[in-house]
N, C-alpha and C positions, 0 to 999 in steps of 0.2 A: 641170799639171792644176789647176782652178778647187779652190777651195776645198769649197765645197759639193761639187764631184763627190766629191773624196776623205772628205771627209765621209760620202755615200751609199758608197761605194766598202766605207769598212771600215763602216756599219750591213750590207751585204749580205753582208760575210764573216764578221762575226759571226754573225749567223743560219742562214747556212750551214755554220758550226765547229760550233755547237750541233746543228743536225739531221747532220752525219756523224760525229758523237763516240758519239753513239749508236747509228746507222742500222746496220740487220743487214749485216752482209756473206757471200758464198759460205762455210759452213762452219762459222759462228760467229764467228771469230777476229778480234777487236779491229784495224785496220789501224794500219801504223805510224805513230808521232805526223806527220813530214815528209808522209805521203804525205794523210794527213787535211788538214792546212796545204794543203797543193799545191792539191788538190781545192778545198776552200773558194777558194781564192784564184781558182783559176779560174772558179768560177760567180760570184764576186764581180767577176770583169774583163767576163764575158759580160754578166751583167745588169746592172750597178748603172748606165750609160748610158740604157737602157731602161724600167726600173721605173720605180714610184713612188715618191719620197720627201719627207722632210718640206719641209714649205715654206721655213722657217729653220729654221738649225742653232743649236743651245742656247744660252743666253746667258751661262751661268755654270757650273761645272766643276760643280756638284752637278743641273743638269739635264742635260751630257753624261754623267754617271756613271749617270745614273736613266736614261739613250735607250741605253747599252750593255748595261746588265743585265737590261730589258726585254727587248733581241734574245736575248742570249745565253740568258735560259728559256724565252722563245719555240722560239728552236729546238732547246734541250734538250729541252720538249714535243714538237715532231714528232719528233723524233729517240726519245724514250719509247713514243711513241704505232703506230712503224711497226715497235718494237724488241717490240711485247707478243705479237704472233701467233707470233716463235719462242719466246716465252718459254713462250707454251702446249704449243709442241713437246718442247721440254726436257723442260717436267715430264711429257708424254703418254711421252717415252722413260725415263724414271725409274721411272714407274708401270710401264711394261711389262717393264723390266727387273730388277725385283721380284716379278712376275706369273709370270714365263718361267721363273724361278728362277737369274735370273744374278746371282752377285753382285757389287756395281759401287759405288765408292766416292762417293756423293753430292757432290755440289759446288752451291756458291751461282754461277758463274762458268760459262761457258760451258763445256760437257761436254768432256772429253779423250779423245782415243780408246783412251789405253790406261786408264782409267780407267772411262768410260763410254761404251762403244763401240754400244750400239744408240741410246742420246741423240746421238749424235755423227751418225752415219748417219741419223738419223731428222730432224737440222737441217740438214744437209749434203743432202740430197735435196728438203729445205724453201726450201733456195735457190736450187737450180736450178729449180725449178717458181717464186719469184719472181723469176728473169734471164726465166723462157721465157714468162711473162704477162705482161711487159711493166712488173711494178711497180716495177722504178726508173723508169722513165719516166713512169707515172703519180705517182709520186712528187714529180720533180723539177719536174714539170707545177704540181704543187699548190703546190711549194716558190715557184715563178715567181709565178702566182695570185696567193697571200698579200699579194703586196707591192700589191694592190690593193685588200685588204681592210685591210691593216696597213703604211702606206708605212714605206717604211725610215728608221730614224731616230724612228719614230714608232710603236713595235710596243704591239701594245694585244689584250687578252685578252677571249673569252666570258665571260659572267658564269655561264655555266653550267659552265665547266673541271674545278670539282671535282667536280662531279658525274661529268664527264666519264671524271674519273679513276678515280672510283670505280666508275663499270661495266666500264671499260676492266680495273682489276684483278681483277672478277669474272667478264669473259669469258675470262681467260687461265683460269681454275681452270674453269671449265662446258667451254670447249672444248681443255683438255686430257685432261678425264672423257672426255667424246666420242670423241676421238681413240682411249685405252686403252680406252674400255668391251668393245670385243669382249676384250681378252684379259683382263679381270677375270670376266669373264661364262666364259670358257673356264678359268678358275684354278679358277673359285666348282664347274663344274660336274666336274671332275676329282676335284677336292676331295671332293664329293659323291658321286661313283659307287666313292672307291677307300675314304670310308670306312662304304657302305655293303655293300662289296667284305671289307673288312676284321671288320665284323660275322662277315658268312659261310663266311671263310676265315682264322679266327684266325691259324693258322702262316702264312700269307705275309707279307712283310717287304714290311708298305704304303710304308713312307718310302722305299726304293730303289725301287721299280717306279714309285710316282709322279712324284720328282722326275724319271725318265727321261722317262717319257712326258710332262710337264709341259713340259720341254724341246723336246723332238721337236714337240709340237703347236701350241708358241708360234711356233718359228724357222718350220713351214709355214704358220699363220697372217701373221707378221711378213713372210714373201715374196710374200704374196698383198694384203698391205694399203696399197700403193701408191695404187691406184686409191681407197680410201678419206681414204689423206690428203688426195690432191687433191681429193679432194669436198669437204671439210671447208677447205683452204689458196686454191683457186681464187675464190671468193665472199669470203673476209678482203681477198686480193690486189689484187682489182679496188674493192672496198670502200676503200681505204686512202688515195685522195686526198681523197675524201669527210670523211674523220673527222680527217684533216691540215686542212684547213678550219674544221673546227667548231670547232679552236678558238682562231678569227678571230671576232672581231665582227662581225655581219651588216650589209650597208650599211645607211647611213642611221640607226645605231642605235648 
């Protein structure tokens, strides 16, 4: 193999490491380090012939170290930027599982099912609706793309990124609200009827009759709110190659 191909070869698997180190998988669960490796290495055999890449390759070891580490946040960026819509999931199943009155051991890390078992289900359901709309493949779409906006060997950032970032982390917190809103709205108004309930009927024992029905009306809410996630996941999904782009430098520019 020429020199420069292997050159472009490993800028395209670096970029590739970076977007599947982070990128969601079926369920939440990190994939295993070999099987990340493999993957990369294979979209790096498919594209790096194809794409774009730098014209020449660096001329001295401290501009090959600055073309690796470019890819490599480059595609830890995409790889953050496709990872935020379940992170809004997690938290939308934390809040409801708060709301429902289940009590569930909080995690910074992807939910566990015996741990947090409606966040677990409620990501796990998140990614089967991103296999069936198609968003790895829009994805991987945008991941091909890139290299036209950013040749490999040659990755180069918006200048609007942090901004980028910063709405990105405020859309996880607004559309995880969204997601739980109905069963905070169903907590608020339980709340509200059992202790204006409790006014009128001193001797009943508000705290047992609530938490029950508190329960009872989340899990039939929580079975019917399917259809609301994908209202809310279907428009992020299709959205997601789009916002992998941005942040690319626009041609010309």
């Amino acid at each position: 193999m020429p020199l420069d191909l292997l050159f472009a070869w490993m800028m395209v698997f670096l970029r590739a490491l970076g977007l599947i180190l982070l990128f969601p998988t079926l369920g939440g669960k990190p994939l295993p380090v070999m099987m990340r490796v493999a993957l990369a290495a294979g979209l790096a055999t498919i594209l790096y012939g194809i794409v774009p890449h730098a014209p020449a390759m660096p001329a001295g070891n401290g501009e090959l170290i600055t073309a690796v580490a470019k890819e490599i946040v480059l595609g830890l960026l995409m790889g953050w930027v496709g990872r935020l819509v379940f992170a809004a999931v997690e938290m939308a199943g934390r809040v409801i599982s708060n709301e429902i009155g289940l009590s569930a051991i909080p995690g910074i890390d992807a939910p566990q099912p015996g741990q947090e078992p409606v966040a677990t289900l409620l990501v796990t359901f998140a990614g089967v609706v991103f296999f069936m709309v198609g968003g790895h493949l829009g994805a991987l779409a945008a991941f091909a793309r890139s290299f036209d906006l950013a040749p490999a060997g040659a990755a180069a950032f918006s200048t609007d990124v942090p901004e980028m970032l910063v709405r990105g982390t405020s859309r996880v917190m607004e559309l995880g609200i969204r997601i739980s809103a109905p069963f905070i709205a169903l907590n608020f108004l339980i709340t509200l009827a059992f202790s204006v309930l409790g006014r009128a009927v001193p001797k009943m024992n508000i705290f047992i009759v609530s938490y029950s029905l508190r329960s009872l009306a989340g899990f039939g809410l929580l079975a019917g709110s399917g259809a609301l996630l994908v209202r809310y996941l279907w428009p992020e999904f299709q959205a997601l190659p789009v916002r992998l782009l941005e942040l690319l430098p626009l041609p010309g520019v």
